[in-house]
N, C-alpha and C positions, 0 to 999 in steps of 0.2 A: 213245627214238630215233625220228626219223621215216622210216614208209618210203615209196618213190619208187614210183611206176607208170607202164608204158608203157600207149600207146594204147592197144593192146588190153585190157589191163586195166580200163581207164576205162571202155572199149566198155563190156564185160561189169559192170560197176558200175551204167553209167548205165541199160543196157538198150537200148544204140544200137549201130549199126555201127563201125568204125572211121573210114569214109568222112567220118562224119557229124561224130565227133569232131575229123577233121581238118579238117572244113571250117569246122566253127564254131571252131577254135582261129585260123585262115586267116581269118577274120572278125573274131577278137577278141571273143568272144561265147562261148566254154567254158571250161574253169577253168585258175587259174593254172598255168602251166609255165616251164621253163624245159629249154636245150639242153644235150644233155652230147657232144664227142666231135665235134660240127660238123654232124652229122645227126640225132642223138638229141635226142629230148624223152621227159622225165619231169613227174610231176604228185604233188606228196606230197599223200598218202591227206585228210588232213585238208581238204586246198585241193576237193578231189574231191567229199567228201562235202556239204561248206558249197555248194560251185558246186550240187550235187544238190538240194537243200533250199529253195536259192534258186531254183531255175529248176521245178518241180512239173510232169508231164504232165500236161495237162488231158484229161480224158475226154470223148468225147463224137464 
């Protein structure tokens, strides 16, 4: 079964703020979601991890 994560969650995932997350979803440049409820966004784990893998912090 998949499960679904809010913002914050994501934050906490990617090692970003929430802000950051909302700004690049507001961009179309963070990982797949979708609205539940007319306000809500969710983001299933899987969509999460792949967007994580594909985008790599650069150090430096």
């Amino acid at each position: 079964m998949k499960r679904y994560l809010t913002t914050k969650e994501v934050a906490t995932l990617a090692r970003l703020s929430t802000r950051t997350i909302e700004r690049l979803r507001a961009l179309g440049r963070g990982p797949k979601f979708f609205r539940v409820g007319g306000k809500g966004v969710r983001y299933a784990e899987i969509d999460v991890h792949a967007w994580i893998e594909k985008h790599p912090v650069e150090q430096g």
